[in-house]
N, C-alpha and C positions, 0 to 999 in steps of 0.2 A: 493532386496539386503539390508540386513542392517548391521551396522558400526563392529557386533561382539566383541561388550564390554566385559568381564571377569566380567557379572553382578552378578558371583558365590562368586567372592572374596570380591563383594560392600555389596550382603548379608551377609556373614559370617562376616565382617568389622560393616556391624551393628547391626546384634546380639549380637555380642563383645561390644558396644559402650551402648544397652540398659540393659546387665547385669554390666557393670562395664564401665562410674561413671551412669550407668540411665537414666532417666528424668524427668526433676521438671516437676511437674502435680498438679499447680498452685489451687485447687480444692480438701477441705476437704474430703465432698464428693464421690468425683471420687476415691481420693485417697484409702479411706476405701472399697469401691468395687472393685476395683484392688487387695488390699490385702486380700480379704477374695477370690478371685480367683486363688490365689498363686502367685501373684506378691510379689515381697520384699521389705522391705526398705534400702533406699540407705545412705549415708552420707548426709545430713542436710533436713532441711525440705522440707517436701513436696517433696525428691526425691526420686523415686519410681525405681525398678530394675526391667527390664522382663524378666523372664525364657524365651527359646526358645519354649516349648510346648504352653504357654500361646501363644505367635506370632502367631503360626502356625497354633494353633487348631483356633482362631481369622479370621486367613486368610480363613482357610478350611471353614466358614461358610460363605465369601461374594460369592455371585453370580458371575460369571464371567461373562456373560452378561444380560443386562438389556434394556429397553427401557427409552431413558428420551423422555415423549411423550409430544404430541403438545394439543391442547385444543381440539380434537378430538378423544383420545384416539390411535391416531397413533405416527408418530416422527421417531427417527431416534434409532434402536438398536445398542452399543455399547459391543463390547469385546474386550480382548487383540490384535487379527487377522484381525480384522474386518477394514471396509474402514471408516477413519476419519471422524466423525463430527466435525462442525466448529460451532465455538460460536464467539459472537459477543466480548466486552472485560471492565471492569467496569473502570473510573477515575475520573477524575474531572472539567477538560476543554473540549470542543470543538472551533474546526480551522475551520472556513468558510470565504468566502467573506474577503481572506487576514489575517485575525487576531487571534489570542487565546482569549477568554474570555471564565470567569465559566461555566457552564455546568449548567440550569436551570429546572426546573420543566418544564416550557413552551417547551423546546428543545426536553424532552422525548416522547412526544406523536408523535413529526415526522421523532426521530433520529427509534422508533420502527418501524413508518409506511416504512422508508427507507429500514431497515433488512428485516422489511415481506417478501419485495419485490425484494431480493435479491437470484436466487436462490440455492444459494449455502451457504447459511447462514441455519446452521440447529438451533439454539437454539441464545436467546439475554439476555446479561449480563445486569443488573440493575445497574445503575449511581450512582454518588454522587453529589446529585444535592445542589446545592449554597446556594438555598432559600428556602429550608426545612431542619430541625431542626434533626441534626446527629442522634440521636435515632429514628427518623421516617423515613428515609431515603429506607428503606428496605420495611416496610410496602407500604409506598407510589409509590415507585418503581413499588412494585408489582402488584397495583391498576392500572396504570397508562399504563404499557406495556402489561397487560393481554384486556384494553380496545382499544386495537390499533392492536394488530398482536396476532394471533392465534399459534405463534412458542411456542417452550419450551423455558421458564425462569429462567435464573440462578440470582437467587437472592444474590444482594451484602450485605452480613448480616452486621447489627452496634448493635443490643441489643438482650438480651434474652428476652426481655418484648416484643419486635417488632419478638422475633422468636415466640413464644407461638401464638401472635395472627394472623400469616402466616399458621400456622397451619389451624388455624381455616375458614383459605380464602381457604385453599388448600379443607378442605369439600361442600366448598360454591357449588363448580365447576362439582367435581368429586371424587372417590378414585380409584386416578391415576395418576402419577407422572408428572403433567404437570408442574412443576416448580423440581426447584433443590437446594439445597443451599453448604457452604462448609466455609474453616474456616482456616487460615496459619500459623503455630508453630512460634512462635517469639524467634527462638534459638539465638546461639546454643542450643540445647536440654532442649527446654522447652516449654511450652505448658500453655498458661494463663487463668485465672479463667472463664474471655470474652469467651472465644472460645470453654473451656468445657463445661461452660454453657448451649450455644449457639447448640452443639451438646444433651446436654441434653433436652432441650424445647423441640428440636424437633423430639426426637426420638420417635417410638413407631406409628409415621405417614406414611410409610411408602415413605420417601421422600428423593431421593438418595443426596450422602452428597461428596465432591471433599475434601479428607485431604490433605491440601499442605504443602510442606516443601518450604523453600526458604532459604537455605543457600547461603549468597554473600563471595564466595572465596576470603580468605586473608581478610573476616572482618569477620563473622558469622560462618565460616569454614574454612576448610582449604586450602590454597591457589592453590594448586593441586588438579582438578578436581574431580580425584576418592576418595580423602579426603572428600570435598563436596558433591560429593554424598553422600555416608556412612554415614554420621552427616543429611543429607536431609533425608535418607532413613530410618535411625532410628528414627526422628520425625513422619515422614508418618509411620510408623506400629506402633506408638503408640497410635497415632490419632485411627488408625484401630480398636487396640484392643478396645479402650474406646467405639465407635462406637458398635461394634461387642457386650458386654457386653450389654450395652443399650438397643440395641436393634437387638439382632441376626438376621443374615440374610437381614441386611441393605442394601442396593445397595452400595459401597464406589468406589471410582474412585482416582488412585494413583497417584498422580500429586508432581513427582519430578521437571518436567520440570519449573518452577517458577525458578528456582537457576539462582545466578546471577555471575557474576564475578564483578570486582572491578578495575576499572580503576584508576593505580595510580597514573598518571602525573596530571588529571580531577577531581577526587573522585565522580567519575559518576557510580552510577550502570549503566552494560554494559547490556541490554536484546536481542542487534540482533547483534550480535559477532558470529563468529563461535563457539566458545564453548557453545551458546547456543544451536546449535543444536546437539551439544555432551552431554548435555545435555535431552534433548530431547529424543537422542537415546536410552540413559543409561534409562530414565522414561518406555521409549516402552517394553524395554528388560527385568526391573524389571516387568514391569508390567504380560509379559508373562510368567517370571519365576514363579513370584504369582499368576497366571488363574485369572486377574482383569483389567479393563479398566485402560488406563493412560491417563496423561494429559501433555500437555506443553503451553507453548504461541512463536506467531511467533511477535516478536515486532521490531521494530527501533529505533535510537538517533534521526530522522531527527525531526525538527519541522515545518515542513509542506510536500506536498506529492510531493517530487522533486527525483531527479536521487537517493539520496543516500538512502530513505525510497525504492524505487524501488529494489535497489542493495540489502536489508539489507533483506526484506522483499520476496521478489520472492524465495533468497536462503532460506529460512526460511520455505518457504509450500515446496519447491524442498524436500529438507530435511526431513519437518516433514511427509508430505504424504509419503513420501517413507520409512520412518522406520514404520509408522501404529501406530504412534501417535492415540490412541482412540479420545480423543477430544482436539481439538486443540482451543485455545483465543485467537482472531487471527483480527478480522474486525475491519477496522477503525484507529487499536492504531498508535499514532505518540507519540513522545517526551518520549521515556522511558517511555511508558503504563500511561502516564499522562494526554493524551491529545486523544480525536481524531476528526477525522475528515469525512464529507460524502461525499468529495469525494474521498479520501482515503478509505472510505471501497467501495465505487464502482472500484476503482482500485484492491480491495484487493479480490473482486466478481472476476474478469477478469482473476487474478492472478491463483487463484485455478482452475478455470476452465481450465487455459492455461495445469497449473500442471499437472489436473486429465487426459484430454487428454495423454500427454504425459508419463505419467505411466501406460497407459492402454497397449499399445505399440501397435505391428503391427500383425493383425491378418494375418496368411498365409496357404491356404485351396484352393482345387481348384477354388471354387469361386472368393476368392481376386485373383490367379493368373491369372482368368482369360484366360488361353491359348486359348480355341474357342475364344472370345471375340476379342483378339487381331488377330486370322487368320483371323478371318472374316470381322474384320475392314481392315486390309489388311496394306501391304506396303506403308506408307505417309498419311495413311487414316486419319481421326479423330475419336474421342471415345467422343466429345463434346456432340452429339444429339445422342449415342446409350442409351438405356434403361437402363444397368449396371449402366451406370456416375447417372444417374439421381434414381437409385433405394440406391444408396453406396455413394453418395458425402456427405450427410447430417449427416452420421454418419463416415465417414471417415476422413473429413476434420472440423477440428475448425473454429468456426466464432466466430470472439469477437464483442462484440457490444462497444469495448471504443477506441480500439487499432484503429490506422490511418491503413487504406488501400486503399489510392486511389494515384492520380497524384499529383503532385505539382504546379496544375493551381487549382486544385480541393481544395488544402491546402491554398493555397493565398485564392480564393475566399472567402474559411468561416472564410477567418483573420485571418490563420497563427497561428491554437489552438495548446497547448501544451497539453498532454492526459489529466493533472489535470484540464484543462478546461473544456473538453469533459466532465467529468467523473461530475465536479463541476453542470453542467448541469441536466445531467440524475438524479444527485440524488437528484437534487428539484425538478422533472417532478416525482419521484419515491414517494418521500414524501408528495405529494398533494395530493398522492390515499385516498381513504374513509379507516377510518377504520376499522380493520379486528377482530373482538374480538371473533364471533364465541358462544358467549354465549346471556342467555336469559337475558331481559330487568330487571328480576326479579333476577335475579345474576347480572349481573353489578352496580345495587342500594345495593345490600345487602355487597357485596364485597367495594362500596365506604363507606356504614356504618361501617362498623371495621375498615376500613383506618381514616376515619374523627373522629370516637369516640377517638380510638386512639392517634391523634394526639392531640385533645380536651385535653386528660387527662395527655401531659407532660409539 
């Protein structure tokens, strides 16, 4: 079932919004290859007007599904219909052992080893890490989590100079889309020099690219959700067309779901409100209107992993898995997508699983009904020790590995754990595994030389 948005009126609302006032397209460059495509100019500089045929014929050339694959050339394929991937989520803190502090280079090789091993973590976002230098942040990232976990990598881009030479890591490996990268319009309706760049370096690689919009209603758009969309959605299809130009037949992934609302008693962007997954739904729904993957994030206010990241968080996958969210950003995040935490993404492991369970629903076929099975077991009988229980329980019945299920002599004994405990556990037991990188000794040295030269030369 999903929410049945009017996502007919959000596109026609922003087609309307990219012919008339545009969008700054912050990029000499870009600009002149929009306009020799029959894009127009708009009122002041650098603001550019999209015909609708330019949008469409744009749309008409992304893929609707694609694979973003793991370092074996498999992963996880993504479409508008299709069942959600989960990515891990980029920031700048991690919460462990009680406290918030920066987010380190040393942190990245176990916060990866933890996702690997995670299994419902399809793909792991790249950090921003304290003690490496903003322009190599992305390079080094990608160095760093491709020698720990074999998943696909969403690289957190900071420079065009560190995308060009990701590029060049991405041949090291393979030609095939084991990483990802992606880029966020800083509107209202505008689109910066950074971030066209940043799609241009990398085009031509074949390396699927997430255009987000992020309008925060009543600051960046307008205070009425379906206003924010429409202002989100016209930056994502302009992100597209650029994309699309660049390099036709891009993979592109429609990531409305970033949009925030605006807390006005706080002035706290709001990311795990209910309107985020209105949100979300509206991204899903655009996304199927346009035959293209979408994206959202399921996040919390809380700052650390307690009742109220649980509350903000569980309705969050409830939500997003049920409307077919294509990828979802999702593990780990605490504190308004600033912070995370391991054992907060092994709760957030539990959560999805709980989810997917329960949206699978209830198969019913003579088999599950079973009727012989219960004659035969009889009047008062048991079905403990029949063959059916023991051929059907493992896939009929959820087992969590974090959630409490026993007595409460059993709960005293192991000292009265709260699940953030449990969970704080398993994912230091998770993080001690060997690293998983999956490549050869002669790519792992070559892939650290472009990182290290790199960082040598800023």
């Amino acid at each position: 079932m999903t929410m049945n948005i009017d996502v007919e009126q959000i596109n026609e609302a922003a087609l309307a919004l990219l012919q008339e006032p545009g969008v700054r397209m912050e990029h000499d460059e870009i600009c002149t290859m929009l306009l020799s495509h029959g894009a127009r100019e708009g009122n002041g500089t650098n603001v550019i007007r999209f015909p609708r045929p330019l949008v469409e014929d744009a749309l008409s050339r992304c893929p609707s599904s694609f694979t973003l694959a793991d370092r074996f050339g498999g992963g996880k394929t993504v479409s508008p219909d299709g069942e959600s991937a989960i990515w891990s989520v980029p920031g700048m803190n991690i919460y462990e052992n009680g406290a918030a502090r920066p987010f380190t280079s040393a942190d990245l090789p176990r916060w990866a080893r933890l996702l690997h091993r995670l299994p419902n973590v399809d793909g792991i976002f790249s950090y921003a890490m304290d003690d490496v230098p903003p322009k190599a942040r992305d390079v080094v990232g990608l160095k760093i989590i491709s020698a720990n976990s074999t998943k696909h990598i969403r690289v957190f881009c900071f420079s065009p100079e560190g995308a060009e030479v990701m590029t060049r890591m991405k041949a090291v490996v393979g030609n095939f889309p084991w990483f990802s990268i992606g880029f966020t319009a800083h509107g209202p309706l505008r689109w910066t020099n950074l971030a066209l760049e940043i799609f241009r370096k990398t085009a031509g690689a074949g390396i699927p690219v997430t255009v987000n919009g992020e309008p925060m209603a009543g600051v960046s758009g307008p205070v009425t959700l379906a206003g924010s969309c429409a202002v989100g959605t016209a930056e994502i299809l302009a992100g597209i067309v650029v994309n699309q130009l660049l390099e036709p037949g891009r993979p592109c992934i429609f990531n409305l779901g970033l949009a925030h609302t605006f807390d006005m008693r706080t002035a706290i962007a709001v990311t795990g409100g209910p309107e985020n997954a209105l949100y979300a739904g509206a991204a899903a729904e655009l996304g199927r209107l346009y035959a293209i993957p979408s994206s959202s994030w399921v996040s919390t206010e809380s700052m650390l992993p307690d009742s109220q990241a649980a509350l903000e968080k569980m309705f969050g996958f409830a939500t997003h898995l049920r409307e077919r969210v294509s990828v979802v950003w999702s593990v780990g995040q605490l504190e308004s997508e600033m912070t995370v935490s391991p054992a907060q993404a092994v709760l957030d492991d539990e959560m999805i699983a709980f989810t997917r369970r329960y949206l699978r629903g209830m198969e019913v076929s003579d088999e599950t009904l079973a009727i012989d099975i219960v004659r035969e077991t009889g009047i008062a009988g048991s079905f403990l020790e029949h063959p059916h229980t023991m051929q059907h329980f493992r896939s009929e019945l959820f087992e969590p590995t974090v959630l409490f299920r026993r007595r409460r002599l059993d709960w005293l004994a192991q000292g009265c754990p709260a699940a953030a405990d449990t969970a704080e556990k398993k994912a230091q037991q998770l993080a001690d595994g060997d690293p998983q990188s999956g490549m050869s000794d002669e790519q792992q040295r070559e892939l650290e030389r472009l990182a290290d030269a790199f960082v040598r030369k800023l």
